[in-house]
Backbone as CSV, one residue per row, in Angstrom:
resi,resn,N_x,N_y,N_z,CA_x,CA_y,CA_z,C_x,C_y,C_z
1,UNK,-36.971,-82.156,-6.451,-36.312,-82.226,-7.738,-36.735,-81.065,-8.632
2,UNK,-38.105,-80.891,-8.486,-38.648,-79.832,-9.513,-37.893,-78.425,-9.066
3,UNK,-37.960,-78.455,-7.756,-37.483,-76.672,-7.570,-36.100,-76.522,-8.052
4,UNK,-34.899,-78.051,-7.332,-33.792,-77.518,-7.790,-33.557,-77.873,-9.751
5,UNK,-34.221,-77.854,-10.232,-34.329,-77.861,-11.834,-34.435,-76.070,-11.801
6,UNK,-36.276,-75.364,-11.520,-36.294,-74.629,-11.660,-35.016,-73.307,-10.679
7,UNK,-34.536,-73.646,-10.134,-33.183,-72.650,-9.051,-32.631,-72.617,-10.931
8,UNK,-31.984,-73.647,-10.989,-31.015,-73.730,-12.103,-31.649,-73.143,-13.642
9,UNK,-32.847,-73.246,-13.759,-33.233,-71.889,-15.069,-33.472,-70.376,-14.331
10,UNK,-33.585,-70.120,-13.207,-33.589,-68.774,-12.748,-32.073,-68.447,-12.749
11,UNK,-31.403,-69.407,-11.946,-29.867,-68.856,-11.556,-29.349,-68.498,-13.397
12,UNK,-29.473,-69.263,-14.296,-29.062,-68.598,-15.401,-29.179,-67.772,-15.989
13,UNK,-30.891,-67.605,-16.086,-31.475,-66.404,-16.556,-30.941,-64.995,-15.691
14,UNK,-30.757,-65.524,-14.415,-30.125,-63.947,-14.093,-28.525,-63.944,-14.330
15,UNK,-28.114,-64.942,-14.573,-26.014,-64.727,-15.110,-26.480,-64.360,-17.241
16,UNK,-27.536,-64.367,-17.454,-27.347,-64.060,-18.616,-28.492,-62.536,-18.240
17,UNK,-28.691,-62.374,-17.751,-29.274,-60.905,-17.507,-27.589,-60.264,-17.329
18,UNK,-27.226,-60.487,-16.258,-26.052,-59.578,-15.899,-24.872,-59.550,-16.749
19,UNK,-24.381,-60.966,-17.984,-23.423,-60.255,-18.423,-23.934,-59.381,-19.333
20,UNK,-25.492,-58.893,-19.843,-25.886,-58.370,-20.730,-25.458,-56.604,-20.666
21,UNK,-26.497,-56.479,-18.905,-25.850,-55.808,-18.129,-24.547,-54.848,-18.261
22,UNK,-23.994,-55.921,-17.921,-22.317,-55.686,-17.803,-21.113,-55.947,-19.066
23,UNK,-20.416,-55.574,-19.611,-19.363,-55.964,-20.612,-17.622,-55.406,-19.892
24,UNK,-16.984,-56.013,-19.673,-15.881,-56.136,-20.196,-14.688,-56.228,-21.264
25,UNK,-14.985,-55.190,-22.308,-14.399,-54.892,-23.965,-13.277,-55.244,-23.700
26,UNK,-12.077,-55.543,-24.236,-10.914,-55.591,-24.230,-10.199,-55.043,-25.773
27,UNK,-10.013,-53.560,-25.887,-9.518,-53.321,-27.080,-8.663,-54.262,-27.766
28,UNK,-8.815,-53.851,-28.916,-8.172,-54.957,-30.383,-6.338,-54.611,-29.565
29,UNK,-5.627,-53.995,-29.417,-4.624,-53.988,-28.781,-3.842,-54.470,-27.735
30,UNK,-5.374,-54.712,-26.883,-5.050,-54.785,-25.785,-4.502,-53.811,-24.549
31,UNK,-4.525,-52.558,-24.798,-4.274,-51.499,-24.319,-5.351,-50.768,-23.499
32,UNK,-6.512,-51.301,-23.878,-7.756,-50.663,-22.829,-8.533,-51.632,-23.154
33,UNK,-9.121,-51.525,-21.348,-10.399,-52.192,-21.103,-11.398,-51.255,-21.322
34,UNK,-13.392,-51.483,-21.521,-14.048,-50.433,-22.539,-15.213,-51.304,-21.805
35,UNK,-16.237,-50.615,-20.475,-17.172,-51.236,-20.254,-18.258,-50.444,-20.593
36,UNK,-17.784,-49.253,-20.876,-19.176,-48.480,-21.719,-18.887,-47.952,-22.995
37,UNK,-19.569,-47.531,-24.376,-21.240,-48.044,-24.231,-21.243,-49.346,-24.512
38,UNK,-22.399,-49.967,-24.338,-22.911,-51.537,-23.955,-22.511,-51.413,-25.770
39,UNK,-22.382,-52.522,-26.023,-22.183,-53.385,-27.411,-23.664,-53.496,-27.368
40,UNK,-24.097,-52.731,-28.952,-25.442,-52.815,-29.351,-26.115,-52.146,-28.444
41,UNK,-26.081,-51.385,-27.300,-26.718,-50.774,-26.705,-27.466,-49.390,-27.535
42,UNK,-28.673,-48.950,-26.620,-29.617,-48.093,-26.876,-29.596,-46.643,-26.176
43,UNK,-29.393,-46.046,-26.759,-29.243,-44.578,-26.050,-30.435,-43.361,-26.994
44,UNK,-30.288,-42.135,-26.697,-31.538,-40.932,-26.878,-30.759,-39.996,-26.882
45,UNK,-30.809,-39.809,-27.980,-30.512,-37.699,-28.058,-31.066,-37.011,-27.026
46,UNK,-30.086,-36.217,-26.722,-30.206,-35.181,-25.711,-29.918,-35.538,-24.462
47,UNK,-29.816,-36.934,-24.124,-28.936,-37.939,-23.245,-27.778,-37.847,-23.107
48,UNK,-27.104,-38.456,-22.136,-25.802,-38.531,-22.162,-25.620,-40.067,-22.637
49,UNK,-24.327,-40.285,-23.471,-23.696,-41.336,-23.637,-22.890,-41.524,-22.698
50,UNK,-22.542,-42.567,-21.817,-21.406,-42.735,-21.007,-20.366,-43.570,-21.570
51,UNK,-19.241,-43.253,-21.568,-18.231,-43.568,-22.054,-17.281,-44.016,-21.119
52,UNK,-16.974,-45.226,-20.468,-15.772,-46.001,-19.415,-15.020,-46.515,-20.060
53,UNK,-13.490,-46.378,-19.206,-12.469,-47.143,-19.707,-11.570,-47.303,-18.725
54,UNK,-10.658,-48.088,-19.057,-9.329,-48.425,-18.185,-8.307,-48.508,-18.441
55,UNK,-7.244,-47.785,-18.935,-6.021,-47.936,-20.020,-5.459,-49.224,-18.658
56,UNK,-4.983,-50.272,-19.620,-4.128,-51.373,-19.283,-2.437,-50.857,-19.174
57,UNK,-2.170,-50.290,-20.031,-1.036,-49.676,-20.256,-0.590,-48.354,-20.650
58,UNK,-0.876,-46.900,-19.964,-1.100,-45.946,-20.497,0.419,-45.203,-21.107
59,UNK,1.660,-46.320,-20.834,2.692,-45.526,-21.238,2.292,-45.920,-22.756
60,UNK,1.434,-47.251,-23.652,1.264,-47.147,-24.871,0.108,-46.789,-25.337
61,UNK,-0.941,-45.630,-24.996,-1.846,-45.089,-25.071,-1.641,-44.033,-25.611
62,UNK,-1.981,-43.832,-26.752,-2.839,-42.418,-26.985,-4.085,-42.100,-27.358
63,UNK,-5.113,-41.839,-26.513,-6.641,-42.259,-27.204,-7.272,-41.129,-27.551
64,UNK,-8.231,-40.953,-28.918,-9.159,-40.548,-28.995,-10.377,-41.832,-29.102
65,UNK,-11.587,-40.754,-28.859,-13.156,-41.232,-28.955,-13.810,-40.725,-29.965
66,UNK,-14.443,-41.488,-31.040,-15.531,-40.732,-31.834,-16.593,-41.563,-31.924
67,UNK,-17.814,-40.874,-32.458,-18.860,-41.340,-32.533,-19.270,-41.093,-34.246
68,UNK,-19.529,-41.902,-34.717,-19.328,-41.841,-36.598,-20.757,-42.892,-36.496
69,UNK,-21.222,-42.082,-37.699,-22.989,-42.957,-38.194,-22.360,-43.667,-39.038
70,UNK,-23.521,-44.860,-38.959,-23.043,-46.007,-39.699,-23.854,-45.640,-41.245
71,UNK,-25.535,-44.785,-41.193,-25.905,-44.996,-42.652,-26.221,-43.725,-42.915
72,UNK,-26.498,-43.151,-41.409,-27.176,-41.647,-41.535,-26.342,-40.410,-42.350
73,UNK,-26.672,-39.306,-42.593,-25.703,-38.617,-43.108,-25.284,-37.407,-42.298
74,UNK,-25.250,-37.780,-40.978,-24.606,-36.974,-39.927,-23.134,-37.145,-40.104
75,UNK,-22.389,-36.243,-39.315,-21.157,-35.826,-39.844,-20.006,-37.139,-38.780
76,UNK,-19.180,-37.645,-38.571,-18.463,-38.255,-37.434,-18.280,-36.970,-36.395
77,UNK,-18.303,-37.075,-35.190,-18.137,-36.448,-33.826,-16.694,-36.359,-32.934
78,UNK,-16.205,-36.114,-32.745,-15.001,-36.061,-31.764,-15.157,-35.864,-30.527
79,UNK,-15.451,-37.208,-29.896,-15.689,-36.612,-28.366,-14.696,-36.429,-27.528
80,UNK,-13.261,-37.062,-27.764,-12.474,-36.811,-27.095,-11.050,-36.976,-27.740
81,UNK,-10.553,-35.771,-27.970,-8.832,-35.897,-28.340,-8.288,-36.134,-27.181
82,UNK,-7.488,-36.814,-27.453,-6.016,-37.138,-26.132,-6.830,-37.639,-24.744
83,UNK,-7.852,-38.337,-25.094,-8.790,-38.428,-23.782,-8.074,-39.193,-22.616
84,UNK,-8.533,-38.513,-21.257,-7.683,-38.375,-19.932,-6.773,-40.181,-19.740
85,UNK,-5.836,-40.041,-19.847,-5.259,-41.754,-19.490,-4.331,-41.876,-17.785
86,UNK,-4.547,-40.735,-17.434,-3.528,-40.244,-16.356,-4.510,-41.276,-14.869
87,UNK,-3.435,-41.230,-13.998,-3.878,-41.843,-12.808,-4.506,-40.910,-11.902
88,UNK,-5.307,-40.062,-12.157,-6.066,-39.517,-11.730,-7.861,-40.118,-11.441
89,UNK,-7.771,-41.018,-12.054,-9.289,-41.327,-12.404,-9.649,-42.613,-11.121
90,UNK,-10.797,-43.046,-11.177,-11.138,-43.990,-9.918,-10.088,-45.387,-9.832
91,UNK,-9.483,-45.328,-8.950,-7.987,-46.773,-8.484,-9.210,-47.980,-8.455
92,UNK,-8.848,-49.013,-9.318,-9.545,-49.980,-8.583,-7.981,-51.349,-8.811
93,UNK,-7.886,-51.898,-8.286,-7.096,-52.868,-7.606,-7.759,-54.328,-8.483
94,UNK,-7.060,-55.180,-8.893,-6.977,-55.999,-9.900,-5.471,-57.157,-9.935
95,UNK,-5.488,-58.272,-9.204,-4.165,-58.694,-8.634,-3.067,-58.421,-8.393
96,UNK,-3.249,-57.289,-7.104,-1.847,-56.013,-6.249,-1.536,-55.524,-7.589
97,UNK,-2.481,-55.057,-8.914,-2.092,-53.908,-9.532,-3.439,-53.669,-9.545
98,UNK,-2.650,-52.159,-9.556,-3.741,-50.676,-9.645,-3.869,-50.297,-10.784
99,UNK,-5.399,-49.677,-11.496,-5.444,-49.518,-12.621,-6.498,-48.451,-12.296
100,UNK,-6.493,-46.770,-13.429,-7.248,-46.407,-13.201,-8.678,-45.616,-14.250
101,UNK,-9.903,-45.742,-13.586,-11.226,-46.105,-14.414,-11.011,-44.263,-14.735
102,UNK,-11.691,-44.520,-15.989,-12.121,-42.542,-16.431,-13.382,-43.047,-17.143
103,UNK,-14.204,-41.740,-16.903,-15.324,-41.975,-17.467,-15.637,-40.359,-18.268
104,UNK,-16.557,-40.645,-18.980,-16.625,-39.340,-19.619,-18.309,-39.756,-20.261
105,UNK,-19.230,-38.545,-20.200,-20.683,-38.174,-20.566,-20.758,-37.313,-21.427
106,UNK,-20.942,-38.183,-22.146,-21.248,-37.230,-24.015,-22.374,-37.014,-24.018
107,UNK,-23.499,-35.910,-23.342,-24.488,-35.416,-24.287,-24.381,-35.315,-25.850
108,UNK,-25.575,-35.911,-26.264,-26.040,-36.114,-27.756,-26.495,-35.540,-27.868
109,UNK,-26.213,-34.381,-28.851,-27.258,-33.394,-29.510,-28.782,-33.602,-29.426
110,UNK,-29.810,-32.596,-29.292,-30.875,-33.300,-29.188,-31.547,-33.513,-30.953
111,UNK,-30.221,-32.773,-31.513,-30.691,-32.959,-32.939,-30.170,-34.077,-33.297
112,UNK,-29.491,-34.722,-33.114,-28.846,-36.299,-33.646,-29.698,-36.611,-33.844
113,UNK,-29.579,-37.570,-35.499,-30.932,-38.012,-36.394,-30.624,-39.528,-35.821
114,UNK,-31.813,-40.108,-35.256,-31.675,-41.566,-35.096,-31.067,-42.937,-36.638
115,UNK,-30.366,-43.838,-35.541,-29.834,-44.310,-36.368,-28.863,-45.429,-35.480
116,UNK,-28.493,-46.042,-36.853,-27.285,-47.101,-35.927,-25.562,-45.916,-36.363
117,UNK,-25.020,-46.234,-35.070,-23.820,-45.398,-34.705,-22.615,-46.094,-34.250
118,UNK,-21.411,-45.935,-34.387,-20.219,-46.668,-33.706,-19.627,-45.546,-32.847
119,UNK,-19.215,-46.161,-31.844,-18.059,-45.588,-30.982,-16.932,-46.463,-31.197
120,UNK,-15.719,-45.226,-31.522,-14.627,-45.957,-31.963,-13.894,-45.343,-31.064
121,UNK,-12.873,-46.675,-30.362,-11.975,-46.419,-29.347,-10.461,-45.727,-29.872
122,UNK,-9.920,-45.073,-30.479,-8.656,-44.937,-31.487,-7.250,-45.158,-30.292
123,UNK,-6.391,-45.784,-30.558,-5.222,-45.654,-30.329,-3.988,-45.437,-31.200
124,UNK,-3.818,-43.775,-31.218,-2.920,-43.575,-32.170,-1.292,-43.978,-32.153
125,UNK,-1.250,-44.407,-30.811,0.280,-45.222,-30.865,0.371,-46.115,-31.622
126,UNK,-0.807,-47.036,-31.455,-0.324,-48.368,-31.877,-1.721,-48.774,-33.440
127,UNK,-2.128,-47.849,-34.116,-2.656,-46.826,-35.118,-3.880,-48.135,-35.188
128,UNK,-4.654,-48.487,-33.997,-5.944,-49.833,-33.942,-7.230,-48.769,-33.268
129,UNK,-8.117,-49.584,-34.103,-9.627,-49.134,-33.368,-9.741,-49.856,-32.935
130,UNK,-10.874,-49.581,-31.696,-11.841,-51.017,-31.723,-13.397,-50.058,-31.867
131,UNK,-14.383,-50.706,-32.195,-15.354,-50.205,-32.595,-16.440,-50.745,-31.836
132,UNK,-17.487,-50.178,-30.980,-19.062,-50.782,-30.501,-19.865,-50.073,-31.231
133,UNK,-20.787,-50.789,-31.652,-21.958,-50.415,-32.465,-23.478,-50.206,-31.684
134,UNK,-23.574,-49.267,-31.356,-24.566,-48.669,-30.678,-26.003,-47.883,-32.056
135,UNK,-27.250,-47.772,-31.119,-28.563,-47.226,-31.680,-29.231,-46.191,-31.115
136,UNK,-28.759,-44.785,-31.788,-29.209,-43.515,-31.026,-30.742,-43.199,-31.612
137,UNK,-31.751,-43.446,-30.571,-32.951,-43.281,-30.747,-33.460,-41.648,-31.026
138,UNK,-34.551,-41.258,-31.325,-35.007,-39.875,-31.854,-34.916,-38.952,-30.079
139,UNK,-34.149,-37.836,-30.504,-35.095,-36.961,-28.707,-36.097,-36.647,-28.819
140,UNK,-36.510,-36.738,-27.712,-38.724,-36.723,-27.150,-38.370,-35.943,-26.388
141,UNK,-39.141,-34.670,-26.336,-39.368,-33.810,-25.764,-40.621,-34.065,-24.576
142,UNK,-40.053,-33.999,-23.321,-40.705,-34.188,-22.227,-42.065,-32.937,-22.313
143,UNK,-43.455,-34.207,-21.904,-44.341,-32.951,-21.640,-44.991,-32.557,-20.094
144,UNK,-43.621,-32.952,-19.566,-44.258,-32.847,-18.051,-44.909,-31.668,-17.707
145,UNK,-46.288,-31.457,-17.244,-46.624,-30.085,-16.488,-46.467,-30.461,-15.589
146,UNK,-45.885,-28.807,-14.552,-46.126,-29.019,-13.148,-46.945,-27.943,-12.680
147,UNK,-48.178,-27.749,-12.302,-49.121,-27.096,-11.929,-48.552,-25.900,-11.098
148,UNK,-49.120,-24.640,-11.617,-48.475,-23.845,-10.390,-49.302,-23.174,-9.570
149,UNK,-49.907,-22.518,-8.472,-50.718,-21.857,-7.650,-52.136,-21.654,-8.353
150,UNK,-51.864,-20.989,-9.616,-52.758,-20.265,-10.290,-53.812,-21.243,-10.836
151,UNK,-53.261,-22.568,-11.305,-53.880,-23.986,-11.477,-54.771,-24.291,-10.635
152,UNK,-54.887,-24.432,-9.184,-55.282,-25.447,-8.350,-56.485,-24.094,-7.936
153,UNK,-57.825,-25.045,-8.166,-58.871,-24.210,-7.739,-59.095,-24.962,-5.978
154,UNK,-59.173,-24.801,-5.077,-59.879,-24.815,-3.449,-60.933,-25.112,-3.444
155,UNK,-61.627,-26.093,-2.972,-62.708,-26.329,-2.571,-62.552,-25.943,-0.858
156,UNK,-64.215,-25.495,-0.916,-64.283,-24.932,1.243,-65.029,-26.946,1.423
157,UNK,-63.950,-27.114,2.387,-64.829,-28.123,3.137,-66.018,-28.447,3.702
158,UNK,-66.624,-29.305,3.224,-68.090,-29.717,3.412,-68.700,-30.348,5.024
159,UNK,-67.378,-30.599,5.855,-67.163,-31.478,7.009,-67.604,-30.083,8.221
């Protein structure tokens, strides 16, 4: 009895890990599906933002992407005019219809001042946003050394 109790708080804890994971947006239109960026998700300057979508209907599509601060006094961004809606992008199959995924990687300035940020989905046909509210953290400058020849002193073996 005890284990299948505990199955049933693991099995949840991981269906609420994964839709966290995972999102399925469905623009205010209904015209695109929007599985990146995560709602409330965390991203880093000098990173890429990934940006997924799926136009549902691309004969009523016209999309841009921006990225606009919510308090900071950075300027709004344009990441994408007329961004790609064409059937060129990955086919994935969805009850005997085909629909196809585009993705696009917005490096963030590594100067972007941290802050809370929206990505706004625009569809100028049908003149609707939809908006995710994302948190662009400060860029950290990596201090990786990697040692080169001149570094590494030899010891003569003692054996």
């Amino acid at each position: 009895m005890k284990f299948s109790a505990i199955a049933v708080v693991i099995g949840s804890a991981f269906a609420s890990l994964a839709s966290a994971a995972f999102q399925n947006l469905q623009s205010t239109d209904f015209q695109l599906n929007i599985t990146s960026p995560l709602n409330d998700g965390v991203y880093v300057a000098g990173r890429a933002l990934p940006l997924i979508y799926i136009p549902a209907n691309p004969a009523n599509l016209n999309l841009n992407i921006y990225l606009r601060p919510v308090i900071t006094v950075a300027n709004e961004t344009t990441i994408a005019h007329n961004a790609d809606i064409s059937s060129d992008g990955v086919a994935i199959t969805v009850d005997n219809k085909v629909y196809f995924e585009h993705s696009i990687n917005y490096m963030i300035p590594t100067t972007t001042p941290a802050g809370s940020y929206e990505v706004i989905y625009q569809n100028t046909n049908t003149n609707t946003n939809t908006t995710i509210p994302i948190t662009i953290n400060a860029y950290v400058l990596s201090t990786t050394v990697i040692p080169t020849a001149t570094d590494i002193t030899l010891q003569p073996s003692t054996a």
